[in-house]
MDAnalysis code that builds the backbone (N, CA, C; Angstrom):
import MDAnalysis as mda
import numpy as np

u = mda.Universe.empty(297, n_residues=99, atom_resindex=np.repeat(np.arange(99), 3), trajectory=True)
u.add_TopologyAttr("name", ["N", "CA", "C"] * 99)
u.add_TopologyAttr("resid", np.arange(1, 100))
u.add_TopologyAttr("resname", ["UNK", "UNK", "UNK", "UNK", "UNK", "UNK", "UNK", "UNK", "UNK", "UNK", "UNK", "UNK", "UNK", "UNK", "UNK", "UNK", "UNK", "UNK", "UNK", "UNK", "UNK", "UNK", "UNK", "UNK", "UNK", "UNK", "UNK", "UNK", "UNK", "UNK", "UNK", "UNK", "UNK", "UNK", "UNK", "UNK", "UNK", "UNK", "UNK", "UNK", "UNK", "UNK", "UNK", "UNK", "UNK", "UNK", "UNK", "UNK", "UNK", "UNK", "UNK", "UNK", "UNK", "UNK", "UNK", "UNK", "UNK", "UNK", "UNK", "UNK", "UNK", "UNK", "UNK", "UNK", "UNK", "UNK", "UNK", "UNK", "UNK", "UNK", "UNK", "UNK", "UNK", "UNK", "UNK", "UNK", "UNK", "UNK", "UNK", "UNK", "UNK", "UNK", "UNK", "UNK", "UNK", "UNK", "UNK", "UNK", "UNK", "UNK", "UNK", "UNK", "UNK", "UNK", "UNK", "UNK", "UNK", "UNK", "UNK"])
u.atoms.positions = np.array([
    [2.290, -12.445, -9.469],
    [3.609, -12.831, -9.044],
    [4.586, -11.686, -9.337],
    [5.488, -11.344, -8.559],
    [6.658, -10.707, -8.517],
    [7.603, -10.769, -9.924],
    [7.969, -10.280, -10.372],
    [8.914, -10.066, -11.197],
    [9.692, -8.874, -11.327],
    [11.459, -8.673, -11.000],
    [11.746, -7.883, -11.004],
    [12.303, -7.074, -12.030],
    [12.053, -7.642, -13.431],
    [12.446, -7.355, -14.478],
    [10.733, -6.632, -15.084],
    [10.014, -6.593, -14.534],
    [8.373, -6.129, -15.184],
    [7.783, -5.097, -13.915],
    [7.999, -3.667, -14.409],
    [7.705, -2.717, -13.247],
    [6.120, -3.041, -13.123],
    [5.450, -3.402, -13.798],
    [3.828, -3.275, -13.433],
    [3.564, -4.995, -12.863],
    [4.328, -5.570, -12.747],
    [3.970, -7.004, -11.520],
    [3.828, -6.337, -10.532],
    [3.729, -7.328, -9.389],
    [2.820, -7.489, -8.369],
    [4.347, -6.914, -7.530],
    [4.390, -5.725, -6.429],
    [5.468, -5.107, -6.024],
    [6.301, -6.344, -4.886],
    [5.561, -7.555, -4.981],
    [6.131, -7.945, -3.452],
    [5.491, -9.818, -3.670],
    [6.006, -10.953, -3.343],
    [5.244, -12.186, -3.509],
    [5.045, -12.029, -2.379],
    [4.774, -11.825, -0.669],
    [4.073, -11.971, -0.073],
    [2.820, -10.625, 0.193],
    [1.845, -11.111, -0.231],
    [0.589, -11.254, -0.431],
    [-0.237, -10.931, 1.206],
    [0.135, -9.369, 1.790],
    [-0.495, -9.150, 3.215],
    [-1.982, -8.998, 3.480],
    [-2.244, -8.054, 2.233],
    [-4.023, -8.071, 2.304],
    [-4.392, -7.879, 1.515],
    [-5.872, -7.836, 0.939],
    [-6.827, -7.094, -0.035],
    [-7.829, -6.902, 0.411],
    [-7.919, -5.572, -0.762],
    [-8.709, -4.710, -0.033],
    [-9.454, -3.776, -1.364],
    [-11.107, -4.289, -1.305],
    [-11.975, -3.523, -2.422],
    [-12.478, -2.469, -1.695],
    [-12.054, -1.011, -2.168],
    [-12.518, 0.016, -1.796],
    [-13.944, 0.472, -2.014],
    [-14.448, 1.413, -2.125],
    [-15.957, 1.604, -2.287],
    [-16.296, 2.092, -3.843],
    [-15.358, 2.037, -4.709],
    [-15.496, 2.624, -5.959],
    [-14.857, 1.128, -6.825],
    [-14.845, 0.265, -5.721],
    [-14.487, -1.374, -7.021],
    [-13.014, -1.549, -6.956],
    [-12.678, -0.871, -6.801],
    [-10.698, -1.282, -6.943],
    [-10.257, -1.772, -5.839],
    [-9.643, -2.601, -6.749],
    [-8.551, -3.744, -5.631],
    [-7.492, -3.564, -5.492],
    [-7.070, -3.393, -3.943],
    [-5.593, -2.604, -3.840],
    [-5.250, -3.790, -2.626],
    [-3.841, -3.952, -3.123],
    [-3.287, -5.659, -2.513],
    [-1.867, -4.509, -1.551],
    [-1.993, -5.109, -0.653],
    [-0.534, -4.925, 0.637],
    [0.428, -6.150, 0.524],
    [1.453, -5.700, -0.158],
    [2.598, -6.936, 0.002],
    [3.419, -6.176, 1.060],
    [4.723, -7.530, 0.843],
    [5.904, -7.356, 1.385],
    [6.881, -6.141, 1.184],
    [6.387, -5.416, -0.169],
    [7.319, -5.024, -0.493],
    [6.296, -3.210, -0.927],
    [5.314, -3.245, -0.388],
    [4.614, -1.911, -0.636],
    [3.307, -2.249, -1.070],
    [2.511, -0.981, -1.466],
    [1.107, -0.928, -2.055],
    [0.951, -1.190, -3.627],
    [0.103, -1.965, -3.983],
    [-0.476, -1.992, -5.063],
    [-1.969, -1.563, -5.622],
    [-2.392, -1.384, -6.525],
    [-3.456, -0.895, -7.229],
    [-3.634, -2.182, -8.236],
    [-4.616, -2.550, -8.577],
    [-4.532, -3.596, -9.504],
    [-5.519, -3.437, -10.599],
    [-5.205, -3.335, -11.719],
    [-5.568, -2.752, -12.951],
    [-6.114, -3.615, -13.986],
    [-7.213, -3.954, -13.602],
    [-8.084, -4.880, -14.835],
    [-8.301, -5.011, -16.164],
    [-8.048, -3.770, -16.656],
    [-7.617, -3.713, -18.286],
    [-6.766, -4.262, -18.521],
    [-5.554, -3.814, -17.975],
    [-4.403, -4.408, -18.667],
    [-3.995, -5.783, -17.727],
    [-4.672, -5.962, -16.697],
    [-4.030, -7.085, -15.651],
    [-2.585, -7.128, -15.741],
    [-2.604, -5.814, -14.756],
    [-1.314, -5.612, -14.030],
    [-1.554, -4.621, -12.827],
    [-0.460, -4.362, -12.242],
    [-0.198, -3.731, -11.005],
    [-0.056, -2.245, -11.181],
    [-0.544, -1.301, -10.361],
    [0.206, 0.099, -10.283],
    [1.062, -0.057, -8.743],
    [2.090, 0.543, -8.739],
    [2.938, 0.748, -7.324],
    [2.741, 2.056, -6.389],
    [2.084, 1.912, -5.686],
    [2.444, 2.703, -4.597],
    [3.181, 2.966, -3.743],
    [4.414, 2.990, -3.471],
    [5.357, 3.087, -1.757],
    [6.292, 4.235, -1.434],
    [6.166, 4.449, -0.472],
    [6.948, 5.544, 0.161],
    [8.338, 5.091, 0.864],
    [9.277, 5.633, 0.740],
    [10.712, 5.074, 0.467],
    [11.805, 5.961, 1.040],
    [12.309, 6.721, 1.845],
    [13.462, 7.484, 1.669],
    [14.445, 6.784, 2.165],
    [14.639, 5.213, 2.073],
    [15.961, 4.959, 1.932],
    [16.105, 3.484, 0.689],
    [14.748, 3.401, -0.070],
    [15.023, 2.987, -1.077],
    [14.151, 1.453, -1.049],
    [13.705, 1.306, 0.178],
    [13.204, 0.038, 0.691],
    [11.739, -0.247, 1.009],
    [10.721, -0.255, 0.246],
    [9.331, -0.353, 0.656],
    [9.156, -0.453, 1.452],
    [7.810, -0.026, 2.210],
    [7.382, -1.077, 3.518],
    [6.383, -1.727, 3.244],
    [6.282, -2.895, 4.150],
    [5.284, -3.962, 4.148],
    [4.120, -3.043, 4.898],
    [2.934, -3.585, 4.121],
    [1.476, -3.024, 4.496],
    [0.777, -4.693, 4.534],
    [0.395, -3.845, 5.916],
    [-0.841, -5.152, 6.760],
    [-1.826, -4.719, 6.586],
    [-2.275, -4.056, 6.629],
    [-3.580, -3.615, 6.038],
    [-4.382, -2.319, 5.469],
    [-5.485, -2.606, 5.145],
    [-5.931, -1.311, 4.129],
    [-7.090, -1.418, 4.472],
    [-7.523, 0.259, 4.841],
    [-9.455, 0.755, 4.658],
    [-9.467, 1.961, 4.652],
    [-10.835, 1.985, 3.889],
    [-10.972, 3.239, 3.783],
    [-11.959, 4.064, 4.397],
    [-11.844, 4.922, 4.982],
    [-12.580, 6.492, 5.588],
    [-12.639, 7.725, 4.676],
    [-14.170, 8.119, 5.406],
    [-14.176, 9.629, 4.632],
    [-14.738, 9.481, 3.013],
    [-14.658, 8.234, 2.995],
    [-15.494, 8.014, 1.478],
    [-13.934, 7.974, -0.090],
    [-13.347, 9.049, 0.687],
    [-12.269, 8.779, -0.546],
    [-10.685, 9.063, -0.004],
    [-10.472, 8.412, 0.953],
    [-9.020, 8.320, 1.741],
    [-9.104, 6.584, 2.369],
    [-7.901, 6.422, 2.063],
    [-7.410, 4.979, 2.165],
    [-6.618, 4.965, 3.641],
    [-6.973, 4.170, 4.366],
    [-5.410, 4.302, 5.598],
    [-5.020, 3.220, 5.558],
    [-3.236, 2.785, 5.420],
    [-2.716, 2.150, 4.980],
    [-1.608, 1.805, 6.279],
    [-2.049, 0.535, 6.957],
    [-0.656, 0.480, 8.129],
    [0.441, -0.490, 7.500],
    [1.509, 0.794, 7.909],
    [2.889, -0.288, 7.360],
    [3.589, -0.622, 8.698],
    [4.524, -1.413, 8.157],
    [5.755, -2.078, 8.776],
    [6.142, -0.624, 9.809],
    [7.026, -1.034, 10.823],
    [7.542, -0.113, 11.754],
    [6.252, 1.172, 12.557],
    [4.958, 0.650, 12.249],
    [3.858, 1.574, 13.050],
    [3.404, 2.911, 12.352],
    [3.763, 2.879, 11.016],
    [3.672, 3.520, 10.307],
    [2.316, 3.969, 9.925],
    [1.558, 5.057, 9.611],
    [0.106, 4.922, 8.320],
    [0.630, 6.284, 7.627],
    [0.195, 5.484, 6.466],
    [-0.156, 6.304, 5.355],
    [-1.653, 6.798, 4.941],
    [-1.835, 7.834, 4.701],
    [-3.601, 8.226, 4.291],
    [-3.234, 8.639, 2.773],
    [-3.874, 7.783, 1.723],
    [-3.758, 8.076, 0.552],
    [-5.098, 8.954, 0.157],
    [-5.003, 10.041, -0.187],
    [-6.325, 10.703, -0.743],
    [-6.459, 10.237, -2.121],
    [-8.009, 9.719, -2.801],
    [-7.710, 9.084, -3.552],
    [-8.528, 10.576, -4.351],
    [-9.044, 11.480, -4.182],
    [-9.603, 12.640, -4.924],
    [-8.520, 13.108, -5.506],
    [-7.550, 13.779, -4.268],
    [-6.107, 14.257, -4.709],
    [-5.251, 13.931, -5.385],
    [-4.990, 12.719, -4.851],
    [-3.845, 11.655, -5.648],
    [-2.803, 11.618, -4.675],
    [-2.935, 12.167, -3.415],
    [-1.437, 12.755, -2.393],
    [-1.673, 11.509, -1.390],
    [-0.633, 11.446, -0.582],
    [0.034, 10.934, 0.430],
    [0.119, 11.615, 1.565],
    [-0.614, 11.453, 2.494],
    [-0.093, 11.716, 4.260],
    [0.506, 10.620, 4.790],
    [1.806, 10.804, 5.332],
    [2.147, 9.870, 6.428],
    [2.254, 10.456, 8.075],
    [1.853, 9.369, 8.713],
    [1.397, 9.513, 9.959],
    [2.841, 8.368, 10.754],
    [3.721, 8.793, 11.131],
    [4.373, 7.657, 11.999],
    [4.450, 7.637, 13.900],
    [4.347, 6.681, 14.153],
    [4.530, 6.788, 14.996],
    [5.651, 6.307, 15.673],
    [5.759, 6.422, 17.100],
    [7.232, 6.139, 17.785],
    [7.073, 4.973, 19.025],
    [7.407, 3.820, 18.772],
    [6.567, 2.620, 19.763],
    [7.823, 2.634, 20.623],
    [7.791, 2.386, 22.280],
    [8.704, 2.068, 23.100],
    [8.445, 1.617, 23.694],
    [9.051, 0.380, 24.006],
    [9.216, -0.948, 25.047],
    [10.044, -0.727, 26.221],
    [8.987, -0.699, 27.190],
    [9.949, -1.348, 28.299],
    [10.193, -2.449, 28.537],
    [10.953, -3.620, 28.949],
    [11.155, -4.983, 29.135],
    [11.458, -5.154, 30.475],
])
């Protein structure tokens, strides 16, 4: 559960996906960004990319390449987390409707 007073809760109460990678870790997509979820201590690590201060929601998570995560967010977004590196690629894209 969410708590905004406890940085290592859960980043978001809605609950978009999970997702066990190939090395055992469970990494949850909320409302409010990426999580890592940490069995020792049963708590959360945060992942999200931000430049105006506002997570995005992640629908889903898999992984390629054996140790890169692709992560689709809100607005058509992916992120490729290298999990060797520790880095972040973002990939956005630009969706247009005709009506």
């Amino acid at each position: 559960m969410h708590d905004p007073e406890d940085p290592v809760s859960l980043p978001g109460n809605g609950v978009t996906c999970i997702y066990k990678d190939l090395s055992g870790n469970i990494w949850l997509g909320t409302d409010r960004g990426l999580a890592l979820f940490n069995p020792e201590a049963e708590n959360f690590i945060h992942f999200h990319h931000s430049e105006d201060g506002v997570p995005h929601t992640v629908f889903d998570i898999r992984q390629f390449d054996g140790n890169k995560l692709w992560i689709a967010m809100e607005f058509g977004g992916i992120a490729i987390l290298d999990l060797t590196q520790r880095m972040f690629l973002f990939l956005l894209t630009k969706c247009v409707f005709n009506i």
